[in-house]
C-alpha positions in Angstrom: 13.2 -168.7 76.4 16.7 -169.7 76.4 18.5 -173.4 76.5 21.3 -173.7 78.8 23.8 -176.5 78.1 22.2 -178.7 80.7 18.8 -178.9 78.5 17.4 -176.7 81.0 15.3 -173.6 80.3 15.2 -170.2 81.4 12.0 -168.2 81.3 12.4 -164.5 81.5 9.5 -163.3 83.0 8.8 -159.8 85.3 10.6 -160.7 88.0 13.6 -163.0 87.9 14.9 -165.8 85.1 13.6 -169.0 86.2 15.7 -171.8 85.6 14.1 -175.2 85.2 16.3 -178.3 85.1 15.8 -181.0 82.5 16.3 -184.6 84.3 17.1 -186.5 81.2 19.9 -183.6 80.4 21.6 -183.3 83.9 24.0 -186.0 84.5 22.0 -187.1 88.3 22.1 -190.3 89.3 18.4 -192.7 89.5 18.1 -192.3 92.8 19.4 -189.3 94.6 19.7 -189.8 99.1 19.2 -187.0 100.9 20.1 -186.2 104.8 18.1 -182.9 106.3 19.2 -180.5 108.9 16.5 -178.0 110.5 15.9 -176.9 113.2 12.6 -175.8 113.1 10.1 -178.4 112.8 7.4 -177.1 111.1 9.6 -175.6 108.5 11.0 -179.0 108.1 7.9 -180.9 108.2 6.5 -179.0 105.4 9.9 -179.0 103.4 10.6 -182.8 104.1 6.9 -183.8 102.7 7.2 -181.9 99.7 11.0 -183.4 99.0 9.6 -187.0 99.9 7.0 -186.7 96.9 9.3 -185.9 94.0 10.5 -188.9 91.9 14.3 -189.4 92.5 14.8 -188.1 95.8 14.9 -190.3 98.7 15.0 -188.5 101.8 17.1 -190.8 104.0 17.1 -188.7 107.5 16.1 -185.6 108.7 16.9 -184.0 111.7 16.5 -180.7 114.0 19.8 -181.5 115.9 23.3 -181.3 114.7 24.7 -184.4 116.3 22.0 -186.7 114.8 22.2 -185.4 111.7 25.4 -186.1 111.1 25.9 -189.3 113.1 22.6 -190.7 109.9 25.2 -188.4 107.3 28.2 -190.9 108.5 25.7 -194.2 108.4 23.8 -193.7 105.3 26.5 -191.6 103.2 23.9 -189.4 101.0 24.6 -187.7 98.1 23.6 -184.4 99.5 23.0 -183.0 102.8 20.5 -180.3 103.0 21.5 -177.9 105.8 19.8 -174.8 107.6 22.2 -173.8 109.8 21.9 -170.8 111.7 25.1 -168.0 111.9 25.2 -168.8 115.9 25.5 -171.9 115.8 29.0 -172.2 114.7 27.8 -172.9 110.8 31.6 -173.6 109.6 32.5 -175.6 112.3 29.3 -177.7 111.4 29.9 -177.5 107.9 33.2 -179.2 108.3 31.6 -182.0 110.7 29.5 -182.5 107.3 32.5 -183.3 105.2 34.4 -185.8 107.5 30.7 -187.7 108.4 30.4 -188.4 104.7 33.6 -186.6 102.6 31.8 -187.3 99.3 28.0 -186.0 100.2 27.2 -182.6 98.6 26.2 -179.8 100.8 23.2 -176.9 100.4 22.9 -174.1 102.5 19.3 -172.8 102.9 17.9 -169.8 104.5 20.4 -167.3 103.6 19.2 -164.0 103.5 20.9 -161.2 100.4 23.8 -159.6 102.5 25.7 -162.7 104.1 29.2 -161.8 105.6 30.5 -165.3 105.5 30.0 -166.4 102.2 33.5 -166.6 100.7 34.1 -168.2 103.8 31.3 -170.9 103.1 32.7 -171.5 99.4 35.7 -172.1 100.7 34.7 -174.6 103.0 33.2 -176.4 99.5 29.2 -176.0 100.1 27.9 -176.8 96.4 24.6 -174.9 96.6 22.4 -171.9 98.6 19.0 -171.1 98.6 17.7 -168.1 99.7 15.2 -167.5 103.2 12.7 -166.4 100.8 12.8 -168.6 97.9 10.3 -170.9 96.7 9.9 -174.7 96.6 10.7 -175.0 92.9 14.1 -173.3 93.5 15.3 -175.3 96.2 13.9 -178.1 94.6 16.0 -177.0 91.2 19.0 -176.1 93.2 18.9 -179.7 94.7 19.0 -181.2 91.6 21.7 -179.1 89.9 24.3 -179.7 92.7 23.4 -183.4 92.4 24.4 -183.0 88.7 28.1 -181.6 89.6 26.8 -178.0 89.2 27.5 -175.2 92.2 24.6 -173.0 92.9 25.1 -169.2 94.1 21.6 -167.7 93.7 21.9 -164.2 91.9 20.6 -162.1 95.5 23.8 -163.2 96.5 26.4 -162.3 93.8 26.9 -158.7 95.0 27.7 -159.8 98.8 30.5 -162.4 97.4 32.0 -159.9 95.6 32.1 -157.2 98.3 34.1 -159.6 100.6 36.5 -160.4 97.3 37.1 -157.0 97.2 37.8 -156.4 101.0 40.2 -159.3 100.9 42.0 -158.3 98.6 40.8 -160.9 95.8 41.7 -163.7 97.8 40.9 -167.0 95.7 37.4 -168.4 96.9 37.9 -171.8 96.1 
């Protein structure tokens, strides 16, 4: 086990380093709001209940249609917006719609899957976190919290993918 400078552990185990956050450590605030975008319900339903149980987070609005999820973003100004957002659906476009509804909310993409051809592009356009299609509750419930703290996420399936598209750009600056 190692400790990270956020008081936070990682376990190496068989599989992958898990990374648990340590509340006291992380700089989050008491009470941390939380707009949802989804569109599929039971996938939210499930997720949503799960979120609304967990001491600090206050699920503020969720939502399985762009437009209403951001009209709540611009009423209730969270501190993040959790989005699943898929490719043809314009996801910059919507992305951007995020930041002028509420310019200081923190964004998370979820359901990426490992090769993602738009992810420079995404960092650019300043989301803070990603989780994976795959990955389990405890992650997106630790990558939550981290970009609440300040910290960007970039789960490690997608490290290769980013630096493919650095390379075919040229090394373009991401952010």
């Amino acid at each position: 086990m190692e400790t990270h400078p956020a008081g936070s552990h990682c376990y190496h185990g068989p599989s992958r380093p898990r990374f648990h956050p340590n509340p006291e450590r992380l700089a989050l605030p008491k009470r941390i709001s939380l707009v949802m975008l989804d569109d599929s319900p039971p996938a939210l339903y499930g997720v949503v209940s799960r979120l609304r149980a967990q001491p600090g987070l206050d699920v503020v609005a969720v939502s399985g249609r762009p437009a209403q999820a951001l009209r709540r973003t611009h009423e209730v100004k969270p501190r993040l917006a959790l989005l699943h957002i898929p490719r043809d659906r314009g996801r910059l476009a919507l992305v951007s719609a995020f930041h002028r509804a509420a310019p200081e909310a923190l964004l998370v993409l979820m359901g990426l899957a490992p090769v993602h051809r738009d992810l420079a592009s995404l960092i650019r356009a300043r989301i803070s976190g990603f989780v994976m299609a795959d990955a389990e509750f405890g992650t997106l419930l630790t990558t939550l919290y981290l970009v609440a703290a300040g910290m960007k996420v970039l789960p490690p399936e997608l490290i290769g993918s980013l630096f493919r598209q650095l390379h075919a750009g040229g090394g373009r600056r991401v952010a």
